[in-house]
C-alpha positions in Angstrom: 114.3 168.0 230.6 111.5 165.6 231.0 113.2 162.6 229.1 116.3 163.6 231.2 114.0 162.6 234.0 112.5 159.8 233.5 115.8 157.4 233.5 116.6 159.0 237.2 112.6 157.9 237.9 113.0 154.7 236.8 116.8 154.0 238.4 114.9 155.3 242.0 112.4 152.6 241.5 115.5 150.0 241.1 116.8 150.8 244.0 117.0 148.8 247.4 113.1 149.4 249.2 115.1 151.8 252.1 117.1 153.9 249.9 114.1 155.1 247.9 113.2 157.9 250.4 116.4 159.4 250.9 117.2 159.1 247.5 114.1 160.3 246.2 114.4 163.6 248.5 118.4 164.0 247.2 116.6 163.8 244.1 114.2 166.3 244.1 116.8 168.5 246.2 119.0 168.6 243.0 116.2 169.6 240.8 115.5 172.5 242.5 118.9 173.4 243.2 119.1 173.1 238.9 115.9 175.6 238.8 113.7 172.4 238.0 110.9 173.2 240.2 108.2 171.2 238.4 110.9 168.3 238.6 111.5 168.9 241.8 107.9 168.8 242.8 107.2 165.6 240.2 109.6 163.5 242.1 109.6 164.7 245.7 105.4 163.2 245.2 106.7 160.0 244.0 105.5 157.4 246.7 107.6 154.9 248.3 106.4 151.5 246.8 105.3 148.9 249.4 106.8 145.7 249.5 105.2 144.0 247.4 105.1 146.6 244.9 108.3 146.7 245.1 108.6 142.9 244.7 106.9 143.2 241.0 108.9 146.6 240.2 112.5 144.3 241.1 110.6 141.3 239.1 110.2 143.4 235.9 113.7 144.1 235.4 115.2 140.9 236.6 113.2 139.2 234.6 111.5 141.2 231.6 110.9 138.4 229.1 108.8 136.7 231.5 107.0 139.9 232.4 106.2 141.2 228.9 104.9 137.3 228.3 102.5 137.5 230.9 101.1 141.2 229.5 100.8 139.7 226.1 99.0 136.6 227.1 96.5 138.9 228.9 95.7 140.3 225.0 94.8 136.6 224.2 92.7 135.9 227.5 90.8 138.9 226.4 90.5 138.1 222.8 89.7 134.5 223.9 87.3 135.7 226.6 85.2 137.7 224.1 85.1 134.7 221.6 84.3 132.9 224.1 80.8 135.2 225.4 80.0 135.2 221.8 79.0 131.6 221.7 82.1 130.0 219.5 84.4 128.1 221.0 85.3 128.5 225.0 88.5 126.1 224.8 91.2 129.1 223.6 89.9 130.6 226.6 89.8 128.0 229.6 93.6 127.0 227.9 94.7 131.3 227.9 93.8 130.9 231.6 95.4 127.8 232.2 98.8 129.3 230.6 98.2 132.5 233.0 98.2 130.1 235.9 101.0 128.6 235.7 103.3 132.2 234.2 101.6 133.6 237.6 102.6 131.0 239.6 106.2 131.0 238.1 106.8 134.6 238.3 105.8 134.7 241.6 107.9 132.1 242.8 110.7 134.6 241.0 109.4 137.4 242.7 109.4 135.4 246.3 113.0 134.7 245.3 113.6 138.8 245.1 112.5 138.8 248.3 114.4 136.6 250.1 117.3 137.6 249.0 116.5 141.0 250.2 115.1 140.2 253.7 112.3 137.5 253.6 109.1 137.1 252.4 104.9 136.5 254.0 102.5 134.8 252.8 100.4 138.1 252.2 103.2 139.2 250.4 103.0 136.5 248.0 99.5 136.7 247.2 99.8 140.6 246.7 102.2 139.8 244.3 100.0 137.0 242.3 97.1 139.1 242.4 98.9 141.9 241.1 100.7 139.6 238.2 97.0 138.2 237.6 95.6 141.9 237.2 98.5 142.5 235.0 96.5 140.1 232.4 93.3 142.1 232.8 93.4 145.7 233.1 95.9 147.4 230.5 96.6 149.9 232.5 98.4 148.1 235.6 100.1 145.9 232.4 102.2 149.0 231.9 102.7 149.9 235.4 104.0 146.3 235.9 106.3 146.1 232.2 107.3 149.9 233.6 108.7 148.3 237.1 106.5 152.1 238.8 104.3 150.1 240.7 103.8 151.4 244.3 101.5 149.3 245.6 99.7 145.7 244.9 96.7 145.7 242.7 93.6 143.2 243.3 93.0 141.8 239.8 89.3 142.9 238.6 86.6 141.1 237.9 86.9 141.8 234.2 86.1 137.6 233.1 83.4 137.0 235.5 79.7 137.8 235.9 79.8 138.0 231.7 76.7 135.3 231.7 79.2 132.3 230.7 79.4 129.0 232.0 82.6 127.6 230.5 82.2 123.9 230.6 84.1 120.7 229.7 84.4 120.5 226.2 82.5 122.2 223.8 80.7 125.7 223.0 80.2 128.4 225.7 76.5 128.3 227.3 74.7 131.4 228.2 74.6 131.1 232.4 70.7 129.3 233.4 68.2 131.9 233.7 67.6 133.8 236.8 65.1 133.2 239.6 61.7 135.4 238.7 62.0 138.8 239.8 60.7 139.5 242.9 58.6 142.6 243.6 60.0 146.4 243.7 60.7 147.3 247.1 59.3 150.3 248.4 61.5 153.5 246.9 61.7 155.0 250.9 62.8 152.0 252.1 65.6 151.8 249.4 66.6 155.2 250.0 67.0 154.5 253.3 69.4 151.6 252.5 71.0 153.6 250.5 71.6 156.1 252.4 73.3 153.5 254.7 75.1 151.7 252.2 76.7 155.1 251.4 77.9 155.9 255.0 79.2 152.6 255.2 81.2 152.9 252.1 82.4 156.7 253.5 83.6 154.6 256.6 85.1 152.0 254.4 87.3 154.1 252.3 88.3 156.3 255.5 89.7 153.3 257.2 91.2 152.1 253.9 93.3 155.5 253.8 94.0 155.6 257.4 95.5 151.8 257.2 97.3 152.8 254.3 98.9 155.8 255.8 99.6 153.8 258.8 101.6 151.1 256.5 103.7 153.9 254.6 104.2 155.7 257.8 106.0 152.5 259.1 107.9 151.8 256.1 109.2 155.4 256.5 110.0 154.9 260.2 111.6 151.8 259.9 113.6 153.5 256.8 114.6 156.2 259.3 115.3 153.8 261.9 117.7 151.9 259.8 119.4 154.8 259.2 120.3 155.8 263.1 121.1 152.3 263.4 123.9 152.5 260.9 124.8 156.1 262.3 124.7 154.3 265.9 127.3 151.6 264.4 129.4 153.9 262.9 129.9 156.2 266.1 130.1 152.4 268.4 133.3 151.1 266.0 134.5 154.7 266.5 134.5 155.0 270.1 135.5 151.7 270.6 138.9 152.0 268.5 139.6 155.0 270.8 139.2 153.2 273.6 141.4 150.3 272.6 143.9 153.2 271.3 144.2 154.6 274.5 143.8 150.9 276.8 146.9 150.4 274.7 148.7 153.8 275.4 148.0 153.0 279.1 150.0 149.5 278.9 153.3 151.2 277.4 153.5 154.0 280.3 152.3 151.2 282.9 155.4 149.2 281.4 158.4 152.0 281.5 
């Protein structure tokens, strides 16, 4: 029952950004009905992807050549990166990230497209997207989600490539990065507990406001979702009353004329 499922996953994620929701929870409704309760509970968790997200998902199946490019290039950046740390030659590296630069910055120009056509684009929807495509060439795991079209929101690409102690340079061998500055002296262990301690309130805060921003954004995509509904419910019921009203401005006329 599983594989039944997954094609009805993946035709929700195809779906125009505001009919996920109510789809989704027609979905879920007619697992349970069929006795699928773990089905039923699988897809009613299913998020509703953000735009962005959304943006890649629609991306991946209009355009999956170019999508399973870009996740195959990111094995030869990574190859090429680690050739490159070695010490042998940095140029399959610096021209792997040349190649990802411009697949990026055509798929996102695709993507932008998607977008249009479905309502507009931002700027901060575009970057989203890149940075996701970019991560896509990094971490194998969002290379899947992307190739899958499941993403549900934008991912910032990792610093996988950088702080690996590599100065990539023009022409040449890689160079291990110039030594550091001298250590400077251990600071006292209260003091760093005490920044520490800080530094971990802080974060606390961070992630808080992080998950409140982020519930805040889904909460308007579902408002707006439900919004667009009443309005087409308001429509329907304003074309309705106003054929009565011209049905029965017109029955008026004929007894006015006998």
């Amino acid at each position: 029952m599983a594989d039944e499922l997954e094609p009805r996953i993946d035709a929700l994620y195809a779906l125009p950004l505001e009919r996920f929701t109510p789809e989704r929870d027609a979905l879920a409704k007619d697992l349970a009905a069929d006795g699928d309760r773990a089905g039923a509970a699988r897809v009613k968790a299913l998020r509703k992807p953000v735009v962005a997200a959304w943006a890649v998902n629609a991306l991946a199946r209009e355009d999956p050549d170019g999508v399973r490019a870009l996740i195959e290039l990111g094995d030869t950046l990574r190859s090429a990166h680690r050739r490159a740390v070695s010490g042998r030659d940095v140029e399959p590296f610096r021209a792997a990230t040349e190649e990802r630069r411009q697949l990026v910055n055509e798929l996102t120009r695709k993507a932008g497209g998607i977008l249009e056509r479905a309502g507009g684009a931002t700027s901060a929807t575009t970057d989203a997207i890149a940075g996701t495509l970019e991560a896509a060439t990094i971490d194998e795991e969002t290379g899947e989600l992307v190739r899958a079209g499941r993403l549900t929101k934008p991912v910032r690409p990792p610093a996988t490539f950088a702080g690996a102690g590599l100065r990539v340079l023009e022409g040449g061998p890689s160079r291990p990065a110039a030594p550091a500055e001298p250590p400077r002296p251990k600071p006292d262990a209260a003091k760093l507990r005490r920044e520490l301690s800080a530094a971990e309130t802080r974060e606390r805060r961070a992630a808080a406001a992080v998950e409140r921003e982020r519930g805040a954004i889904q909460d308007l995509d579902r408002r707006r979702s439900e919004a667009k509904d009443r309005l087409r419910a308001a429509e329907a019921e304003l074309r309705g009353v106003s054929l009565e009203r011209k049905r029965l401005a017109n029955a008026l006329d004929k007894l006015a004329d006998r």
